[in-house]
C-alpha positions in Angstrom: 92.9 81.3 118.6 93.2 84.9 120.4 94.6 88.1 118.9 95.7 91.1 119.9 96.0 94.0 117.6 98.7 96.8 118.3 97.5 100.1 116.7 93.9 100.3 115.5 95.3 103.6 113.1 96.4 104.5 109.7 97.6 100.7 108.8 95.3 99.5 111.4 92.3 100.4 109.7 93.5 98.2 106.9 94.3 95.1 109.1 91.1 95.3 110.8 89.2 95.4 107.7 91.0 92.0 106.6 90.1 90.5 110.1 86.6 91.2 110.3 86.0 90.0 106.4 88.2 86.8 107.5 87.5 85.4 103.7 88.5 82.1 104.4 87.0 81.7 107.8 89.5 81.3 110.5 88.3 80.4 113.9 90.0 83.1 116.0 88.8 85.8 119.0 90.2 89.8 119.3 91.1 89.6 122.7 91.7 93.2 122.5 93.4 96.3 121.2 96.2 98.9 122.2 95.5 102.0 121.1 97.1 105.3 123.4 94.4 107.0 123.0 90.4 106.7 123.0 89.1 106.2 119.4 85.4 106.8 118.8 85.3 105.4 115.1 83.4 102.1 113.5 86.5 100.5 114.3 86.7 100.7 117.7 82.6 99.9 118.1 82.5 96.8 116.2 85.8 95.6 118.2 83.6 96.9 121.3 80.5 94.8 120.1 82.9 91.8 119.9 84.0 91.5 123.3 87.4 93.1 122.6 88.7 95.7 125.3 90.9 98.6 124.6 94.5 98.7 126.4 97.0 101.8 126.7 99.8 99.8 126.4 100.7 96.4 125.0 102.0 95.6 129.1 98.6 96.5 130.3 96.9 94.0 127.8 99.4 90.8 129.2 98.9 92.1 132.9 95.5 90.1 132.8 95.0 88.9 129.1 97.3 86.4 126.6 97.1 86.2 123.4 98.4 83.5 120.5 99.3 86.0 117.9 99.4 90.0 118.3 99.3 91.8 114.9 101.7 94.9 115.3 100.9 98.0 112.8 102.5 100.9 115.5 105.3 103.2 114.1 108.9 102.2 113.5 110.4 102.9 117.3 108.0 100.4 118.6 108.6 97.9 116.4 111.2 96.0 118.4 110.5 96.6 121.7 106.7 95.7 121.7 107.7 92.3 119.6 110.1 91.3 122.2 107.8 92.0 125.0 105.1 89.5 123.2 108.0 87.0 122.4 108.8 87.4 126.2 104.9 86.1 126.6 105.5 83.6 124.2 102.9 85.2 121.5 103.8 85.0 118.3 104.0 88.2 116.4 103.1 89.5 112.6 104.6 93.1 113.0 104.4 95.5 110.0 106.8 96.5 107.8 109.6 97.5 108.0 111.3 94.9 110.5 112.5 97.7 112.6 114.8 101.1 112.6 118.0 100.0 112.9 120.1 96.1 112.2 120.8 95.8 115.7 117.5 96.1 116.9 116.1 93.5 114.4 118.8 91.4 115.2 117.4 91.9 119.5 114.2 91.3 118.0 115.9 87.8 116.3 117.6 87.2 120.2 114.3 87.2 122.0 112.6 85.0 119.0 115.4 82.3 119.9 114.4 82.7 123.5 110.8 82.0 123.1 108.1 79.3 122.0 106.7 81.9 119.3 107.7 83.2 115.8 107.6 87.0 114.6 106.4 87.4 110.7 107.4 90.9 109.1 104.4 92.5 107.2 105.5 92.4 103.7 102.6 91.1 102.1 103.6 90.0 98.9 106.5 87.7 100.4 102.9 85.7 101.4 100.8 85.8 97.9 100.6 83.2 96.4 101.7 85.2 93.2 105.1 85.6 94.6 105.5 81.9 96.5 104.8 80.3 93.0 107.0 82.6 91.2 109.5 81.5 94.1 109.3 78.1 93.8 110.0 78.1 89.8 113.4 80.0 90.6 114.3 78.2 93.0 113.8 74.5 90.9 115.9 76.4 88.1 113.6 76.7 85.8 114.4 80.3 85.1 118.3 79.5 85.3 120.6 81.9 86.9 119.4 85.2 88.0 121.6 88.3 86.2 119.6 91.5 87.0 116.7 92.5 88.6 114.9 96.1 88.6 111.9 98.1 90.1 110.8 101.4 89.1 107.6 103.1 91.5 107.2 106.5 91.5 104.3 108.1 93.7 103.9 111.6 94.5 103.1 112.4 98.0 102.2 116.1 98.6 102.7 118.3 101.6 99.8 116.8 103.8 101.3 113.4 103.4 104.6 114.7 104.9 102.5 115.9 107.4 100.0 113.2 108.5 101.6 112.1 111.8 104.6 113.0 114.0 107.1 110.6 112.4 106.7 111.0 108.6 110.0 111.8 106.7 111.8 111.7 110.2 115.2 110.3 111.1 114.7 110.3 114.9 111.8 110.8 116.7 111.9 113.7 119.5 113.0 110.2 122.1 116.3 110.2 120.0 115.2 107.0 118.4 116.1 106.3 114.8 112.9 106.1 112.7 114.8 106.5 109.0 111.6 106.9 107.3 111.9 107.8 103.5 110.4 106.7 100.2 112.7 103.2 100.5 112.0 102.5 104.2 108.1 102.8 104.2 105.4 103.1 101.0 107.9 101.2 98.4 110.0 99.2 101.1 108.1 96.1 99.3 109.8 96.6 96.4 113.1 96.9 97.5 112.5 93.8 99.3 110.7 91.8 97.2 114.1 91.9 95.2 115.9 90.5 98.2 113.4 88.1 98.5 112.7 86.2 95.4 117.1 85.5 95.1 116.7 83.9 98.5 118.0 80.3 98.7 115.4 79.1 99.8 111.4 79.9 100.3 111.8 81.7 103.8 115.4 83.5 103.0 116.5 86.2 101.1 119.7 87.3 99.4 122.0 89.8 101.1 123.2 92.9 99.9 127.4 92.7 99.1 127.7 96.3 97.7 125.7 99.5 97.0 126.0 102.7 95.4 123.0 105.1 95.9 121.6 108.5 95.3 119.6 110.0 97.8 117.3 113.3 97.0 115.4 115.7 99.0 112.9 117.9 97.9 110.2 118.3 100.1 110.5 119.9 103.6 111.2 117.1 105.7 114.4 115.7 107.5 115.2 112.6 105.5 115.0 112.0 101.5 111.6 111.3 99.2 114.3 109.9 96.2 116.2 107.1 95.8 118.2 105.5 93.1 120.5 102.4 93.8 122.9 99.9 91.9 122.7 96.7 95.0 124.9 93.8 94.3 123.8 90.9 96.4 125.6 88.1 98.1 125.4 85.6 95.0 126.4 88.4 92.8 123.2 89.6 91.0 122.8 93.2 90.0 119.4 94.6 92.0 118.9 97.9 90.4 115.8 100.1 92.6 114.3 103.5 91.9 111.7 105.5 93.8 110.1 108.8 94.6 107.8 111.1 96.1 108.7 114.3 94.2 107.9 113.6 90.4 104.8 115.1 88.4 104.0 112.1 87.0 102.7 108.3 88.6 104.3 105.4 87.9 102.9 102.2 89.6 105.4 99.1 90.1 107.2 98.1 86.8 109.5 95.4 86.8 111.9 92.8 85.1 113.8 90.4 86.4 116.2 89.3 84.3 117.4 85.2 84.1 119.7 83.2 82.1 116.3 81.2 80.4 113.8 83.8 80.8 112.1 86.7 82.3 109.8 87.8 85.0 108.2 90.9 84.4 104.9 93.2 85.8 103.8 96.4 84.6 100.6 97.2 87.3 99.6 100.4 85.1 98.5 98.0 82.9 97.2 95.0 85.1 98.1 93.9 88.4 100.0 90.6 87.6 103.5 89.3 87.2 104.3 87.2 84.4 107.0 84.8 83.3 108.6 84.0 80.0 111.0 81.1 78.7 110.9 80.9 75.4 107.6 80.6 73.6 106.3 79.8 77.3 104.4 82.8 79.0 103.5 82.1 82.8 101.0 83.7 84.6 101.5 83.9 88.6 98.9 86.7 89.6 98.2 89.5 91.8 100.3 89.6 94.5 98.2 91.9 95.8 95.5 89.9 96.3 94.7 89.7 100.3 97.0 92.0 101.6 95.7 89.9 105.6 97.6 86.7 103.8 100.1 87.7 106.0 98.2 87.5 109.3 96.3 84.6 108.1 99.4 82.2 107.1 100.7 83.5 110.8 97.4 81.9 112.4 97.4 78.7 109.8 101.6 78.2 111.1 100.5 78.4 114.7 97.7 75.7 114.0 100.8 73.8 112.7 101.4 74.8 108.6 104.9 75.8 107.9 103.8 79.1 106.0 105.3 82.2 107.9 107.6 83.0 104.8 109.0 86.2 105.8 110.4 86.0 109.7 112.5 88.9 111.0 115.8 87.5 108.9 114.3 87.4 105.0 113.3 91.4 106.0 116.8 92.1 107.5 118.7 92.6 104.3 116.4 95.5 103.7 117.0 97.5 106.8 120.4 96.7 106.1 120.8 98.3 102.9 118.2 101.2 103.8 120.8 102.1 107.0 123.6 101.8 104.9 122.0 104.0 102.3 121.6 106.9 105.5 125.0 106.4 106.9 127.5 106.1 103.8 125.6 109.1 101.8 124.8 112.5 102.0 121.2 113.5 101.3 121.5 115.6 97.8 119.4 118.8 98.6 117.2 119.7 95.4 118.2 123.8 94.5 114.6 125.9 94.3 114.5 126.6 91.5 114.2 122.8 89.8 111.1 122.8 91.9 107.8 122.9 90.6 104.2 123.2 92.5 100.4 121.1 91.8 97.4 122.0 93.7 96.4 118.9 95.1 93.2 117.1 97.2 91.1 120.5 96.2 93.5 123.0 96.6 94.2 122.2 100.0 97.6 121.2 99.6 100.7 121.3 97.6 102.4 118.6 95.6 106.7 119.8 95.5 108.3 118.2 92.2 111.4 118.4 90.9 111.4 119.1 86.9 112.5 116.6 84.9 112.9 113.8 87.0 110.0 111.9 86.1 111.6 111.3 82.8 115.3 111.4 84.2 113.9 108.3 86.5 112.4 106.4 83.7 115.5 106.5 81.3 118.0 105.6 84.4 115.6 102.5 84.5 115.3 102.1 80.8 119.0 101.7 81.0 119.9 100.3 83.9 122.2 103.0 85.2 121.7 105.2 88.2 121.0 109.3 88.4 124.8 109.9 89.4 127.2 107.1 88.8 129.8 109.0 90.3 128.4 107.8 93.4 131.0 105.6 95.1 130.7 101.8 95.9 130.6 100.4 99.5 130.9 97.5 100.7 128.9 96.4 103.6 129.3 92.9 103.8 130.5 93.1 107.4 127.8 96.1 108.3 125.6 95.1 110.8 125.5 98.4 113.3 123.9 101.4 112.0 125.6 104.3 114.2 125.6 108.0 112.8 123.6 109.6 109.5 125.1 111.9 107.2 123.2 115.0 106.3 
């Protein structure tokens, strides 16, 4: 099987690192890499030792090379249009998280799939762990009964250098006028937002579909777009999704959740161990690490080309996502945090700054404890019917 990787960067690094370890031993080739510029890094000399050529541009790779699978990890805005130019190839595509900027281009990206011999998978690595499948399956059968409410909490603080890394972090467009959205919900806790979607789906490779949201959007740090969100989702089979995250608290909080069933409960607290458990009863279900092999993803892409049906998130079980993430930027304003309910950590030796707003560490955790949002006052939209994302408000 031959591969193309698109992006050899940031994210890159990580795939790579899963291909070359290739734990269950796969018989595929890197036919080569896009990478804009020259890298001189271990990465690029073991893909060098193994035969594997560096392109500019995904069209210069297919001008003389084909692939069966290119693994995408490039920035938002080229999400879409390198996935339909390898659909156009007929190569199937695992493209990272999330599906793409806007609905309407994931819904191209859907066009072109439809056109072609090939699949796209989108990156979100725990819709492929085994952890999550199982739990999956046991919802689906009913064992859990009917799904009431389910809830994440992350909080991570970023500091200034993370805002800062590349040319697109925190941006709503990039300086081609192309929406990027990226925030705390569209990029480092994306997962969890989706894994919500996910889980309610009817069936293993579908997710629910948000009916109605309310959300509160904060910005604290100096960047474009927002580093808080809080959000009440109701979905399309009328379960209450309830998701909070941020860059700007003092204080960590790795993925807690409960999802909350008629018979039972499905719960995870990964400051404690990385597992999700079930209960029914006197019953307690253990169903893992869904972070275990993060490459799953790539991997279940190359085992469904060799004929397994196990690409479990294409391009429409990530749209309901984008969806609500677009919604959240064009129905609400971005709340700008006053200066004075900041607070400042040295951070990485001194070298940088870590912006916090006071209090909301433990403003976050009793929303969650109690299954409100921030500011209820926030009105309730219904975006049922939304499927173009057009303007932003401010």
């Amino acid at each position: 099987m031959k591969i193309v990787v698109v992006g050899i960067g940031g994210y890159g690094e990580i795939v790579l690192n899963g291909l070359f370890a290739n734990p269950d031993n796969l018989d595929f080739t890197i036919e080569g890499y896009v990478a804009p510029r020259p890298k001189d890094n271990e990465y690029s000399k073991k893909l060098h030792e193994m035969g594997a050529k560096r392109y500019v541009t995904l069209e210069e790779f297919f001008e003389t090379k084909h692939a069966d699978l290119a693994v995408i990890s490039s920035p938002i805005e080229f999400h879409m249009p390198q996935t339909i130019l390898c659909l156009k190839h007929n190569t199937a595509v695992m493209c990272e998280k999330p599906v793409a900027g806007t609905i309407q281009d994931a819904y191209e990206m859907k066009k072109a799939e439809e056109l072609s011999k090939a699949f796209v998978g989108i990156g979100y690595q725990w819709s492929y762990s085994d952890a999550i499948i199982n739990l999956k399956k046991d919802i689906l059968s009913g064992k859990y009964g009917k799904p009431l409410r389910l809830k994440n909490i992350v909080l991570w603080p970023r500091t200034q250098r993370y805002f800062h890394r590349n040319s697109w972090a925190g941006k709503i467009k990039n300086d081609a006028g192309y929406w990027i959205l990226d925030s705390v919900a569209n990029n480092a806790t994306a997962h969890y937002i989706h894994n919500m979607f996910f889980v309610l789906g009817s069936d293993l490779k579908k997710s629910a579909w948000p009916k109605t949201i309310q959300a509160n959007i904060y910005r604290a740090n100096d960047i474009e777009n927002y580093d808080t969100c809080v959000s009440r989702i109701i979905t399309d089979n009328d379960v209450e999704i309830l998701y909070y995250a941020s860059h700007s608290t003092d204080k960590k909080v790795e993925p807690l959740l409960e999802f909350q069933f008629e018979n039972g409960v499905i719960y995870a607290d990964f400051n404690k161990e990385k597992c999700i458990y079930g209960k029914i009863g006197n019953e307690t279900i253990k169903y893992g690490n869904p972070f275990d092999c993060e490459m799953k993803k790539v991997f279940d892409c190359m085992r469904t080309l060799s004929g397994d049906n196990v690409n479990y998130c294409p391009i429409e079980a990530a749209i309901p996502q984008l969806k609500t993430i677009n919604a959240f930027s064009q129905y609400y304003n971005i709340t700008q945090i006053s200066s004075d309910r900041l607070g400042y950590l040295d951070a990485e030796e001194n070298t940088t700054k870590l912006v916090y707003v006071k209090r909301l560490y433990e403003d976050m955790m009793s929303a969650y404890e109690n299954n409100a949002i921030l500011d209820e006052s926030s009105r309730i939209i219904d975006i049922t019917e939304y499927d173009k994302f057009e303007n932003i408000m401010k």
